[in-house]
C-alpha positions as CSV (number, residue, x, y, z in Angstrom):
1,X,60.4,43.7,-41.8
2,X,57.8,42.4,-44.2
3,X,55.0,44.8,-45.3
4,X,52.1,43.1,-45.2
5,X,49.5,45.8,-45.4
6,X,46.0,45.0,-46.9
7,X,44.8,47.2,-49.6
8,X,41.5,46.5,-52.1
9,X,42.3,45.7,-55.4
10,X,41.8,49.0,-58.1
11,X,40.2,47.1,-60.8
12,X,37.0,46.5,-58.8
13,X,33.6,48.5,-57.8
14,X,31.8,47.8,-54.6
15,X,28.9,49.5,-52.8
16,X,27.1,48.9,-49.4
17,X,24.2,47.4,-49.4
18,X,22.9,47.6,-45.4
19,X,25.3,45.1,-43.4
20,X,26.8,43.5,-46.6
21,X,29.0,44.6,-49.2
22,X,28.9,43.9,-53.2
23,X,31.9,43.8,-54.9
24,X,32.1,43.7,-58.7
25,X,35.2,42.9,-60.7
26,X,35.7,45.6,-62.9
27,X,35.2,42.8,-66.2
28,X,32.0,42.2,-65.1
29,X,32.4,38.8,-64.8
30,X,32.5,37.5,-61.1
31,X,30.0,39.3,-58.3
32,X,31.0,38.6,-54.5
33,X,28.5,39.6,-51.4
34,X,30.4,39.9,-48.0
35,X,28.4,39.2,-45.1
36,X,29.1,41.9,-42.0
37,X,32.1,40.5,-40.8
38,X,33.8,40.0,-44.1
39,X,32.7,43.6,-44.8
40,X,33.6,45.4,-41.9
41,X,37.6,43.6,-42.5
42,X,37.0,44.8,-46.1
43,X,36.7,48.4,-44.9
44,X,39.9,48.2,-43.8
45,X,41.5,47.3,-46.3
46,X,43.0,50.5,-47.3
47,X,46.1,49.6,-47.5
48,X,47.0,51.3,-43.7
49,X,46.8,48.4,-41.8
50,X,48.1,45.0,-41.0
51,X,46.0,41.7,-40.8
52,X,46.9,42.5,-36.9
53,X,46.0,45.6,-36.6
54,X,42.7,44.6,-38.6
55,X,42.4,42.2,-35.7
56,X,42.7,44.5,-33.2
57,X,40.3,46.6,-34.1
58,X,37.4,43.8,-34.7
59,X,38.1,43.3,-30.6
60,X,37.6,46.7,-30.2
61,X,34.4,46.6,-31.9
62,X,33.0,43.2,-31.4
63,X,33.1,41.2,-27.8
64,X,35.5,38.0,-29.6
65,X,39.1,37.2,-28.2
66,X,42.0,38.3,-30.1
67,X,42.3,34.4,-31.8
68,X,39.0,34.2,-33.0
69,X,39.4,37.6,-34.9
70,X,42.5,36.9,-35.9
71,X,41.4,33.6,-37.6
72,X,37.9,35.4,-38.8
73,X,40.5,38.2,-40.4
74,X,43.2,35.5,-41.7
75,X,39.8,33.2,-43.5
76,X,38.5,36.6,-45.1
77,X,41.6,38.2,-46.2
78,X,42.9,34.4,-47.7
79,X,39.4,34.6,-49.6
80,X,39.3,38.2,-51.1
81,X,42.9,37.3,-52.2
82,X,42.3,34.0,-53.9
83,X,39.2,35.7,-55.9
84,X,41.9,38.6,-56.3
85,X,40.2,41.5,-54.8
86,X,43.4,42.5,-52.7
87,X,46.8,44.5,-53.7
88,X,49.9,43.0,-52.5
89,X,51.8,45.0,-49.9
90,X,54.6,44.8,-52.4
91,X,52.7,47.2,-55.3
92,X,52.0,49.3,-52.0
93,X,55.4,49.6,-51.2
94,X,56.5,50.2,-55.2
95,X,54.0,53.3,-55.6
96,X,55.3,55.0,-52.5
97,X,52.1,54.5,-50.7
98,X,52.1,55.3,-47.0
99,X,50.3,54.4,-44.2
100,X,48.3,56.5,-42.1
């Protein structure tokens, strides 16, 4: 079975800032601002959870069916990763980190 958990990158910073989220690359050269959506799925990327299960629980939180949050979570998650604020599940795996 694949491993596909989500986890935030560790060279980064990011802070709250009321609904959105700022994240800094630790070179201090790019600056990214996640609107509530995008920062509620980045919240749970802590390396626990699938893009499923990340899914699942923006039904449970938000009235929108299953597909749109799986597409809304799919969008983000293909974002953060192209601007390399995510971990593969693979260095997950390597350092022994577990879920839950």
């Amino acid at each position: 079975m694949v491993d596909d958990r989500v986890a935030r990158a560790e060279d980064i910073i990011w802070r709250e800032i009321d609904n959105e989220i700022a994240v800094i690359r630790d070179d201090g050269l790019a600056l990214y601002v996640l609107n509530k959506t995008a920062a509620r799925i980045w919240k749970m990327c802590d390396g626990s959870l699938r893009p499923d299960e990340i899914a699942a629980k923006l039904c449970e939180e938000y009235d929108v069916s299953i597909d749109r949050a799986s597409a809304d979570v799919e969008n983000a998650l293909a974002g953060m990763r192209a601007k390399g604020l995510l971990k593969c599940a693979d260095d997950l795996t390597r350092k022994g980190t577990s879920a839950g």
